[in-house]
C-alpha positions as CSV (number, residue, x, y, z in Angstrom):
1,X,-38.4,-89.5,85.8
2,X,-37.8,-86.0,87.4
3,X,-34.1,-86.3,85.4
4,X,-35.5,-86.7,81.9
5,X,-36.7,-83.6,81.8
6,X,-33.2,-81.8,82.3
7,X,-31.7,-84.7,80.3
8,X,-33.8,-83.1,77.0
9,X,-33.9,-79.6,77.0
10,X,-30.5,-79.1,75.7
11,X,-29.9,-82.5,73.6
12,X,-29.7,-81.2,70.2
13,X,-26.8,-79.0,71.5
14,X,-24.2,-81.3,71.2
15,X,-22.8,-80.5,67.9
16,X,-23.3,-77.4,66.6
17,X,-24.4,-74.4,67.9
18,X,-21.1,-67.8,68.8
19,X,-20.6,-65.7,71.1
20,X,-21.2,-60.9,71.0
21,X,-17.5,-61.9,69.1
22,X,-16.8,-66.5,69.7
23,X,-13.8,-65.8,70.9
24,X,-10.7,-68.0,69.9
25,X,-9.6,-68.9,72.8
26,X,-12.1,-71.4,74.7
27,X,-10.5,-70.4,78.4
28,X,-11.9,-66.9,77.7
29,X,-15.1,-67.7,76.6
30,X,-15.8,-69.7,79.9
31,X,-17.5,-67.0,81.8
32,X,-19.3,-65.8,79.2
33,X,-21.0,-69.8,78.7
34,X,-24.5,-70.8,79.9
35,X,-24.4,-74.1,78.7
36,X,-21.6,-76.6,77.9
37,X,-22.4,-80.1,75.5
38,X,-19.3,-83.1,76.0
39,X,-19.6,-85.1,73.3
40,X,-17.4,-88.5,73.9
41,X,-15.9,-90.7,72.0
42,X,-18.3,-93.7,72.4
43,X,-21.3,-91.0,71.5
44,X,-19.3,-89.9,68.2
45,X,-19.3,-93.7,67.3
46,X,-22.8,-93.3,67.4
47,X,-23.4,-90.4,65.1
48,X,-20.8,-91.7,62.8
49,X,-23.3,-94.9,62.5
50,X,-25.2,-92.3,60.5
51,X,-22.9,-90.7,58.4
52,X,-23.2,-93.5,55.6
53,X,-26.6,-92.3,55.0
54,X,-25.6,-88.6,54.9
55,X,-23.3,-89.3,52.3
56,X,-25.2,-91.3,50.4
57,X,-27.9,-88.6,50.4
58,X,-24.9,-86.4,49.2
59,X,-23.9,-88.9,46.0
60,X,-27.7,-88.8,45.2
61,X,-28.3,-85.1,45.9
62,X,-25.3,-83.8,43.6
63,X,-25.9,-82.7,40.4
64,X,-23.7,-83.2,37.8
65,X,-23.1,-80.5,35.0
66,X,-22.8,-81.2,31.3
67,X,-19.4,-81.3,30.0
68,X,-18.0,-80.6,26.1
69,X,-15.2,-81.5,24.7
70,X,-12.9,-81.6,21.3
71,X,-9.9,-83.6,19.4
72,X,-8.6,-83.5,16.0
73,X,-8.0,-86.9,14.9
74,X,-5.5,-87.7,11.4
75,X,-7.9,-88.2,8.7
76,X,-11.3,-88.2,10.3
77,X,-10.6,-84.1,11.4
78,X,-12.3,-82.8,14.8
79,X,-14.2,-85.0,16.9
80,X,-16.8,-83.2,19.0
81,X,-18.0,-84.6,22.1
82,X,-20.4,-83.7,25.3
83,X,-21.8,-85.3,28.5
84,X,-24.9,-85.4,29.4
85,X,-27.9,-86.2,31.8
86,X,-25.2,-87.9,34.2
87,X,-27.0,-89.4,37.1
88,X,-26.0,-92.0,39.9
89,X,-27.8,-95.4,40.6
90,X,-27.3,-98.7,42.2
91,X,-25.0,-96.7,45.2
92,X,-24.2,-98.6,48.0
93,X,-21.3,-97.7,50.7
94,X,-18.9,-100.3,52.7
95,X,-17.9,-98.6,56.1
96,X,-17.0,-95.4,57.5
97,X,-14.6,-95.2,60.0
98,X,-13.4,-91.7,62.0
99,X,-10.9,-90.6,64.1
100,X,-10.8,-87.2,66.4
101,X,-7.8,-85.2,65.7
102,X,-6.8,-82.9,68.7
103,X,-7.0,-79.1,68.3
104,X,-7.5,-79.7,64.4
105,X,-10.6,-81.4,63.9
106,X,-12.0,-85.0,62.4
107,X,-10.7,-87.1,59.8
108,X,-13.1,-89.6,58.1
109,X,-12.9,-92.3,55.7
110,X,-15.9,-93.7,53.6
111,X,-14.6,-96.8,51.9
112,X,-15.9,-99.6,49.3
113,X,-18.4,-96.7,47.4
114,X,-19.6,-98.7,44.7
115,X,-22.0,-96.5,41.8
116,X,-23.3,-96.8,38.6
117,X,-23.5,-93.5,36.9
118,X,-25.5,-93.2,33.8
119,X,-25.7,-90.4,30.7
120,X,-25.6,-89.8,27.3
121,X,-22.5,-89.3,25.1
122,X,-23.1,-86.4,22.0
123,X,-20.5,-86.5,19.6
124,X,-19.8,-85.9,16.2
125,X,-17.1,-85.6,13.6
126,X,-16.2,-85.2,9.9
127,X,-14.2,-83.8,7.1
128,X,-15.0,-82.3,3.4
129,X,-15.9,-85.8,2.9
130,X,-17.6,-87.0,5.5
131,X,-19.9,-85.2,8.4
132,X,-21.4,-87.6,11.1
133,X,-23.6,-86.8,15.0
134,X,-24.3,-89.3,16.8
135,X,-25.1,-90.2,20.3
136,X,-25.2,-93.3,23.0
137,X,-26.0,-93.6,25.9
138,X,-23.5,-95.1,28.3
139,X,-22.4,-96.5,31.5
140,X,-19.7,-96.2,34.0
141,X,-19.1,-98.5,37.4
142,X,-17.1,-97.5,39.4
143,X,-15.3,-98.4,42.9
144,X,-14.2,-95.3,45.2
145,X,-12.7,-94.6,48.8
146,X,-13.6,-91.0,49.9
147,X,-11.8,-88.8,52.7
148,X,-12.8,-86.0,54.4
149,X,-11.0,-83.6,57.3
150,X,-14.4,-81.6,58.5
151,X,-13.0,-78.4,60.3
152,X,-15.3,-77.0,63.0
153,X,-15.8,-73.3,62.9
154,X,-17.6,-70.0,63.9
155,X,-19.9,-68.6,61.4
156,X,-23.1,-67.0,61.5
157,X,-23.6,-67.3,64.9
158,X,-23.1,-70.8,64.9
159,X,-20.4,-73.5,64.5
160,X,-20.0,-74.2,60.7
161,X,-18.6,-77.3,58.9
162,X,-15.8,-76.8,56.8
163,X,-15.1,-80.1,54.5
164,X,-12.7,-78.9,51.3
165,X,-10.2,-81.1,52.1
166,X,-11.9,-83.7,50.7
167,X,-10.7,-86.1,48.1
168,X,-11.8,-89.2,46.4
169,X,-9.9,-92.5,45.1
170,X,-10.7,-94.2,42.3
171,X,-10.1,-98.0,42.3
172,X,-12.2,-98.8,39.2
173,X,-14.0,-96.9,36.6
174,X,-14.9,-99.2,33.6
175,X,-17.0,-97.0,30.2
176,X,-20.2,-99.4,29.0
177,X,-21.3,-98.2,25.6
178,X,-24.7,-99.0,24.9
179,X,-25.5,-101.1,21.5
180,X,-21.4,-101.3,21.5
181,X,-21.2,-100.2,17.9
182,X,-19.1,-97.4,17.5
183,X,-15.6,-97.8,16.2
184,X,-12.6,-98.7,18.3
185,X,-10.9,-95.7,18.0
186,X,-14.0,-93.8,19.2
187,X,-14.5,-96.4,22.4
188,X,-11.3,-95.6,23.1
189,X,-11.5,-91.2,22.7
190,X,-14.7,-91.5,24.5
191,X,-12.9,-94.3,27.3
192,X,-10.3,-91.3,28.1
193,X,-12.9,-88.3,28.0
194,X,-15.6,-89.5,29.9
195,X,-12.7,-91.0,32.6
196,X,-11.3,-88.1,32.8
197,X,-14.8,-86.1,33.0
198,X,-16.3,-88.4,34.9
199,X,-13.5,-88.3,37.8
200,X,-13.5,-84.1,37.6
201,X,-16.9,-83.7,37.7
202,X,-17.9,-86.5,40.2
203,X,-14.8,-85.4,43.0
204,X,-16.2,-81.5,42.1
205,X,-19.7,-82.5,42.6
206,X,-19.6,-84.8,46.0
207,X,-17.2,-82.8,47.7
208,X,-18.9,-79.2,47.2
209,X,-22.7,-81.4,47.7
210,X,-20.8,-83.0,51.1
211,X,-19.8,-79.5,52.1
212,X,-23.4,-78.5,51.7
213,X,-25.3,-80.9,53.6
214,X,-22.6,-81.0,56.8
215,X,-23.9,-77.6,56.8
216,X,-27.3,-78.3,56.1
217,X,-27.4,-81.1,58.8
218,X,-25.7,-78.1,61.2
219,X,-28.5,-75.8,60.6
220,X,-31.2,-78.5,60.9
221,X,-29.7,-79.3,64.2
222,X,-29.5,-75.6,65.6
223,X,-33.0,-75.0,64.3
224,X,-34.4,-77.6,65.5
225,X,-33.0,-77.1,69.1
226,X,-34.3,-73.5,68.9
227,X,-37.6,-74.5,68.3
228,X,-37.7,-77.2,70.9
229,X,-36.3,-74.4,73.6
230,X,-38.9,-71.7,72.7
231,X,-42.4,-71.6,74.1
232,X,-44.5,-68.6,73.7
233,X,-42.8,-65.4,74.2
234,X,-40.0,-67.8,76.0
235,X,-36.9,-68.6,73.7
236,X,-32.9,-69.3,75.0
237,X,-30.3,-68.3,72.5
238,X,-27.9,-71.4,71.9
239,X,-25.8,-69.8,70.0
240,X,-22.0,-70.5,70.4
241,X,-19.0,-68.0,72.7
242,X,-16.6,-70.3,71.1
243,X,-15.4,-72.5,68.8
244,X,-15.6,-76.9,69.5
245,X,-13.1,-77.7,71.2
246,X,-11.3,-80.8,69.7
247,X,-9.9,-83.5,72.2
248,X,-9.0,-87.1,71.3
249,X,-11.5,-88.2,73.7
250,X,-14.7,-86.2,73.3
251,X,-16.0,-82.7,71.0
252,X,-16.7,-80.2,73.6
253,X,-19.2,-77.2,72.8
254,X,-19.9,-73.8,74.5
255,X,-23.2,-71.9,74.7
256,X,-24.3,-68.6,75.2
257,X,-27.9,-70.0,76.8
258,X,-29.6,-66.8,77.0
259,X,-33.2,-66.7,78.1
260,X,-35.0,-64.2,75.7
261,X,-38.6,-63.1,76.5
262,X,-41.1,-60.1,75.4
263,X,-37.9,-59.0,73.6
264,X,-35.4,-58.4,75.7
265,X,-32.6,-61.1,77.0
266,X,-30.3,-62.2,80.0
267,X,-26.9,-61.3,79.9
268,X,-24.0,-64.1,81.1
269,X,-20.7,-62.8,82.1
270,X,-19.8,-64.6,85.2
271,X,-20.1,-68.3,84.3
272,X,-18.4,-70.2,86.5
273,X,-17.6,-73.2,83.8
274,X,-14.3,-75.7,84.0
275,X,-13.3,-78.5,82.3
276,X,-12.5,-80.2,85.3
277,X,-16.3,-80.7,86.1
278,X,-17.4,-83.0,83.3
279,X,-15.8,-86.6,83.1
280,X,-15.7,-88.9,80.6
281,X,-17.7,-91.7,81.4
282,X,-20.8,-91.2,79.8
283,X,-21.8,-90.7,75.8
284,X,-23.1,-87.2,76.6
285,X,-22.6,-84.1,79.0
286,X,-24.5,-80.8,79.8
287,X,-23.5,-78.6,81.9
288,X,-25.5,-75.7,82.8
289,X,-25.0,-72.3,84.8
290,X,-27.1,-70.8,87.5
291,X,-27.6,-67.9,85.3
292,X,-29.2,-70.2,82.6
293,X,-31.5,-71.4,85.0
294,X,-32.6,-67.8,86.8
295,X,-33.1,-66.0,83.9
296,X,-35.3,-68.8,82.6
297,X,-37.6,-69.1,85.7
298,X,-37.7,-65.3,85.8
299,X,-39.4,-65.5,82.5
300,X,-41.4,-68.2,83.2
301,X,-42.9,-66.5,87.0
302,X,-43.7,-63.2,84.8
303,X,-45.2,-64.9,81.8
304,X,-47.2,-66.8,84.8
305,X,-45.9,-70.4,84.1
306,X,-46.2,-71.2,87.8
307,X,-49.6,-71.6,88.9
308,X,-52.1,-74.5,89.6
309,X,-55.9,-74.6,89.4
310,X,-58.1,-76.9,90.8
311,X,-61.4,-77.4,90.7
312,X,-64.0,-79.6,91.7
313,X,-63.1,-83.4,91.5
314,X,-59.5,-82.9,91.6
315,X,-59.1,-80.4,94.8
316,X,-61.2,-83.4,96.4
317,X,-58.9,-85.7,95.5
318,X,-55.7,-83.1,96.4
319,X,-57.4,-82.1,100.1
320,X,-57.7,-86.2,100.7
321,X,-54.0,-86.6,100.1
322,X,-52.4,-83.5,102.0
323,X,-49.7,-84.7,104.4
324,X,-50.1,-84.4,108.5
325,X,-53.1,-82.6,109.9
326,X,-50.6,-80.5,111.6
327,X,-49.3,-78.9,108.7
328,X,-52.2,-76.8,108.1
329,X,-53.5,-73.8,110.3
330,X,-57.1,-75.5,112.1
331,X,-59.3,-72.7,110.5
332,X,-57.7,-73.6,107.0
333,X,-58.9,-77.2,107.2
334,X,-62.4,-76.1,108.7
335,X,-62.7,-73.5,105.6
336,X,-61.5,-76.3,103.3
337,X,-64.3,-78.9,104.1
338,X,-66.6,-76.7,104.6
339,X,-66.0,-75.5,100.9
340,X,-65.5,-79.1,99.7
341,X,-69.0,-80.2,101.3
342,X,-71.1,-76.9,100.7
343,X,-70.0,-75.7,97.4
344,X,-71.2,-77.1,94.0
345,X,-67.6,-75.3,92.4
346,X,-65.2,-75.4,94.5
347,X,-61.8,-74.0,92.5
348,X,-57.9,-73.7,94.5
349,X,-55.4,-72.0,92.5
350,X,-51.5,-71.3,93.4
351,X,-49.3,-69.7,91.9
352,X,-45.8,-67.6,92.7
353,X,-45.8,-64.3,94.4
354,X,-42.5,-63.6,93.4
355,X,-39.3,-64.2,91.3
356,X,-38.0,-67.6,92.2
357,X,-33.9,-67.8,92.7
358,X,-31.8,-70.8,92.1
359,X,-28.2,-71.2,94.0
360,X,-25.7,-74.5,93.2
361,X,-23.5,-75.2,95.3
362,X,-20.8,-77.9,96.9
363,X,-23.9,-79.0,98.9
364,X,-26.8,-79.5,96.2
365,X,-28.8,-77.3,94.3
366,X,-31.9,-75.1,95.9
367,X,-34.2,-72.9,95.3
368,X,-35.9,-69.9,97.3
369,X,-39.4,-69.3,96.2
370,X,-42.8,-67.5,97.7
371,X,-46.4,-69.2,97.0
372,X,-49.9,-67.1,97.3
373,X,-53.1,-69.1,96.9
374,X,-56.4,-68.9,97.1
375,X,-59.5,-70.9,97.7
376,X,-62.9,-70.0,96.0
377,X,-66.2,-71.7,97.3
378,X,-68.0,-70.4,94.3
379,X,-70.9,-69.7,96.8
380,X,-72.1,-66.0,97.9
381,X,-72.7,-67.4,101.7
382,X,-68.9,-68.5,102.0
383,X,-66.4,-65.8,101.6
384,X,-62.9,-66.5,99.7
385,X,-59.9,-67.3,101.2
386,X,-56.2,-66.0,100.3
387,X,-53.4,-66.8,101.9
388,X,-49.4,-66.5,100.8
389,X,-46.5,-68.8,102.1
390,X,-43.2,-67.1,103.8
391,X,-40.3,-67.3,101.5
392,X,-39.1,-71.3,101.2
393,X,-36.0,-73.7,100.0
394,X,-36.7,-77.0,98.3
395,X,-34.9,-79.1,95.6
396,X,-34.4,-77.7,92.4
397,X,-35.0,-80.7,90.8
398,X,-38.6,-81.0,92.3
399,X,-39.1,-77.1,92.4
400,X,-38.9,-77.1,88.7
401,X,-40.3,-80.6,87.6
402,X,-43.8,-79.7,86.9
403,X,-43.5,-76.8,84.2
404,X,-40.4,-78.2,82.6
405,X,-42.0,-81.6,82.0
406,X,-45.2,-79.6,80.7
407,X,-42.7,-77.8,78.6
408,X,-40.7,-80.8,77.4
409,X,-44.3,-83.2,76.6
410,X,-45.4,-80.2,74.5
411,X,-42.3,-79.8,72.4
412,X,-41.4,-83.7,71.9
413,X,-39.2,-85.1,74.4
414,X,-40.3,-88.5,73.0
415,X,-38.3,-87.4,70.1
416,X,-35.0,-88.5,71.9
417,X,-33.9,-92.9,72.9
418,X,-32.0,-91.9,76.3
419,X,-30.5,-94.2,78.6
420,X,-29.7,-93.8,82.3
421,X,-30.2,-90.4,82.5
422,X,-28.5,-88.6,85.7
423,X,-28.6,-85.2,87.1
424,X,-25.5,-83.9,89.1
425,X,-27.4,-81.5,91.5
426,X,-23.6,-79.9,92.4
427,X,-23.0,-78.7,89.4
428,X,-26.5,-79.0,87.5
429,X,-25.0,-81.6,85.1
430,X,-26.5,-84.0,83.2
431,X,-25.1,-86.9,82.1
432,X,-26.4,-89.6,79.6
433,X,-26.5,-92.2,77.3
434,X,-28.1,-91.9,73.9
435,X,-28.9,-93.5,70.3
436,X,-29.7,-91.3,67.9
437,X,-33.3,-91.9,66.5
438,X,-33.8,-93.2,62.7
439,X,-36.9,-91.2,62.9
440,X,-34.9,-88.0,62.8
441,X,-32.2,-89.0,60.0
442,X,-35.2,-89.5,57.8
443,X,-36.7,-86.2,58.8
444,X,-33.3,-84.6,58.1
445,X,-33.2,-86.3,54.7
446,X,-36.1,-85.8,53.7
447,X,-35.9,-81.9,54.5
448,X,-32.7,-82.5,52.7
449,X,-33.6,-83.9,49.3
450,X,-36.4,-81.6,49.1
């Protein structure tokens, strides 16, 4: 489908992705932006499928200090007490639900956590009578709602996730004692510490751990979109020129889209990006400026990305299906046969004789490019023959379907479940449905819990 291939090579844009400065204000950045990512509502539903897994990778990821403590207790003197070797098991999570919060960011709600967290109790106490240490191990269920306000910002050249406001509520968090012998009075001092501890350590732990792998799952994102954008000494800079911008409706992004190549790198500063030209209506949007597109074929005609060979069986097979007779000069078509029937190794190769240029307009999207080719009989009686094509329009779509499929089978478009894919030639935006691959999350977690 000659959409898929546009509908790819920006998808892992869609989140995270700043500017020579990502300015503050997202108006400003506009001109500046090669590439723009709407993220809508029914999309975010998606992703927030998801986010169970991420935080349960976060509960299982966190780890959990050892904590000491002391009392003096009438007639028994100071009680010494640490916790140990706490680790979570049996986690499972109800539902998480979301809500996009204009101009501030999102607001989610994990509900119905349910954990067992397990450890080992060292205590010991005494007098000039008496001097006991001891320890249990022990167990602690508990029941927890967890809320977090993720802020999207700029940091690092990217957008960074910001979750300290995070808190957790504790609906039930019951102390297990194993071999339930201790005393009563030290059930209940170790009831009250390890509540107390256990709550402190646990909010501490999840939340900074949470924090970590929002982040985490930003970078994996980025990098992984870098990687699938750069072939050879051809790279594009995705890089943010602003901060998300926040709507109750959609998360909108803003890319710098930079080609890079042998070093040096386009520069953007006329963009003609507005809101106005993305709806709505789909799960996901790119947008994506001329001078994305120019730079990036520029790079690909010097690094000699457009050319064809053909040899033998397959220029057979091209000659038979050439279009009318008409189209090509009489001595061309002599030459041709003449090398088809006489030559043992016959080879045709094209490629461009000069810098292809893409224009989008109110009326489509085109693009002017030159062709030189040349036919080799591979025979000493029959001379070669080179020929180059006056300058041409054609679709862009087509124009550029060959080497950007090439480009997008070789770095895993197969990666991606897409539905309907479309391709707005007015604007050069693509606009999609998606599901976001288990295949991935486990790669993610995996790279995660390493």
């Amino acid at each position: 489908d000659k959409c898929t291939m546009y509908c790819n090579i920006l998808l892992l844009l869609s989140l995270f992705g700043v500017s020579r400065c990502c300015l503050q204000d997202q108006a400003s950045a506009y001109r500046f932006t090669g590439a723009v990512c709407r993220l809508t509502y029914p999309a975010a539903v998606v992703l927030n499928d998801k986010t169970t897994k991420v935080i349960e990778a976060a509960f299982k990821h966190a780890r959990y200090p050892s904590m000491k403590g002391e009392k003096y207790i009438r007639f028994m003197g100071k009680v010494f007490y640490g916790l140990e070797n706490l680790e979570i098991q049996n986690l499972t999570i109800g539902k998480s639900a979301f809500e996009l919060l204009p101009g501030e960011g999102i607001s989610m709600e994990i509900s119905n956590v349910s954990a067992l967290f397990r450890g080992t109790i060292h205590y010991g106490y005494g007098n000039w009578l008496i001097n006991i240490t001891n320890s249990v191990d022990f167990e602690v269920e508990s029941n927890i709602d967890l809320g977090i306000n993720p802020k999207l910002y700029c940091g690092r050249d990217r957008v960074a996730a910001d979750t300290s406001d995070c808190f957790l509520n504790f609906h039930k968090l019951h102390l297990h004692l194993q071999g339930d012998k201790e005393p009563n009075w030290l059930k209940k001092l170790f009831t009250d510490f390890v509540t107390f501890t256990v709550k402190l350590v646990i909010k501490g732990q999840i939340c900074k751990e949470i924090n970590k792998v929002a982040n985490i799952l930003a970078d994996f994102i980025q990098d992984t979109a870098e990687q699938f954008l750069s072939d050879g000494d051809i790279s594009v800079d995705i890089g943010v020129t602003a901060a998300p911008q926040i709507t109750a409706n959609y998360v909108e992004s803003y890319h710098k889209g930079l080609t890079n190549y042998n070093n040096m790198s386009a520069v953007i500063n006329n963009s003609a990006f507005h809101p106005s030209q993305l709806t709505e209506n789909r799960m996901l949007y790119f947008w994506i400026s001329d001078e994305v597109l120019n730079p990036m074929m520029t790079a690909a005609h010097h690094d000699g990305r457009f050319q064809l060979n053909l040899t033998g069986e397959e220029l057979a097979v091209s000659s038979s299906q050439r279009g009318n007779p008409h189209e090509l000069c009489y001595s061309c078509m002599l030459y041709l046969n003449t090398c088809l029937t006489e030559s043992a190794s016959p080879e045709f190769r094209v490629w461009s004789s000069s810098v292809p240029w893409l224009n989008t307009s109110t009326s489509g999207t085109t693009v002017w490019a030159q062709a030189s080719a040349q036919i080799f009989c591979g025979s000493p009686h029959i001379p070669a023959l080179f020929f180059k094509t006056v300058p041409f329009q054609t679709q862009a779509v087509h124009f550029l379907e060959i080497e950007l499929t090439r480009l997008l089978d070789k770095q895993g478009t197969n990666l991606f479940d897409i539905f309907n894919p479309e391709v707005i030639p007015q604007d050069v935006l693509i606009q999609m449905d998606f599901g976001f691959p288990h295949h991935l999350l486990v790669e993610f977690l995996k790279k995660t819990l390493q």
